[in-house]
N, C-alpha and C positions, 0 to 999 in steps of 0.2 A: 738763151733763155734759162737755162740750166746753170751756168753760174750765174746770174740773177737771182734766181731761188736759194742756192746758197749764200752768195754776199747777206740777202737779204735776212735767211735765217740765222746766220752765226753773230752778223755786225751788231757791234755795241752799242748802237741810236739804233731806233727805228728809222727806215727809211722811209716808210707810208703807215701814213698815217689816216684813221676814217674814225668816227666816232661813232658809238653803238655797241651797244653788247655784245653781238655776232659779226663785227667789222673784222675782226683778224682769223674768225674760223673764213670770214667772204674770202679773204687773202688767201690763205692756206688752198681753199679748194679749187679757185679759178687761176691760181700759179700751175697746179697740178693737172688739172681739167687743158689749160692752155695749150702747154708743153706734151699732154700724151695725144691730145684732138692734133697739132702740128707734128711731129717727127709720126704718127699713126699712118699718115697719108702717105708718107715717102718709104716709111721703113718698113721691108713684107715679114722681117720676125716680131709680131705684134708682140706674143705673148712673152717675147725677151724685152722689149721695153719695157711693158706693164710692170715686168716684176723690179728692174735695175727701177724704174720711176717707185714704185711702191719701197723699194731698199731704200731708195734715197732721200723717202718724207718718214721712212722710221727712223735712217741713220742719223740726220740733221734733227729732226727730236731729241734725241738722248745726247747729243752734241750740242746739244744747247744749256743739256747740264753743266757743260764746263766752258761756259761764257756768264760772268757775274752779273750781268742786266737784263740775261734771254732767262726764259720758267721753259721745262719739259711740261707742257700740259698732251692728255690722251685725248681729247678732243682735236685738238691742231693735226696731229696724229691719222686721227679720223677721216677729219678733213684733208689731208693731204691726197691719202687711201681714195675715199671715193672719189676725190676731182680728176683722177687716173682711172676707175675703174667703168664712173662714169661716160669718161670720155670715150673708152675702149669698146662698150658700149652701140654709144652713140655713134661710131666713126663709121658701124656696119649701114648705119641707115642716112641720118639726114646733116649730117658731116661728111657724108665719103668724098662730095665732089668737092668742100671747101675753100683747098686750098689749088685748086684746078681755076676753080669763081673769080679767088683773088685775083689770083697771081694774070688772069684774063682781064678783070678788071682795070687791073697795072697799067698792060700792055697799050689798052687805047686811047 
């Protein structure tokens, strides 16, 4: 999921694509949101993900300055930030069992 989020931010085409003004802050927040609600559940140093996840939607921002078809915008930014701190959040309450759900649901 994690290099997903990077392929996606650095690559020279878009690879998803949605149309709408707020389509690519949706992207930004529910890549970040996805990825901290999933490793949250398994991994008991939350607040060291939070922060390597929160490094890693500023780092790929300003790394985007040095790819000639990506724009550095501070909304994207933003959006990256909360979909992480959201999740971090959320994971104490009506996400904890999530991925317990799933992964049971798999099974039968």
């Amino acid at each position: 999921m994690v290099l997903f989020i990077v392929y996606t931010a650095l690559a020279t085409h878009p690879v998803l694509t949605m149309s709408g003004k707020w389509s690519d802050k949706i992207y930004h927040f529910s890549g970040y949101f996805g990825v901290m609600a999933w490793y949250a559940q398994f991994i008991r140093q939350r607040l060291l993900t939070v922060v390597l996840l929160v490094l890693l939607g500023i780092t790929l921002e300003f790394a985007q300055m040095l790819v000639n078809t990506r724009s550095f915008e501070w909304a994207d930014m933003l959006a990256n930030v909360s979909g992480v701190v959201i999740a971090a959040i959320m994971i104490r309450g009506v996400l904890a069992k999530l991925l317990c759900f799933v992964e049971g649901w798999f099974r039968k």
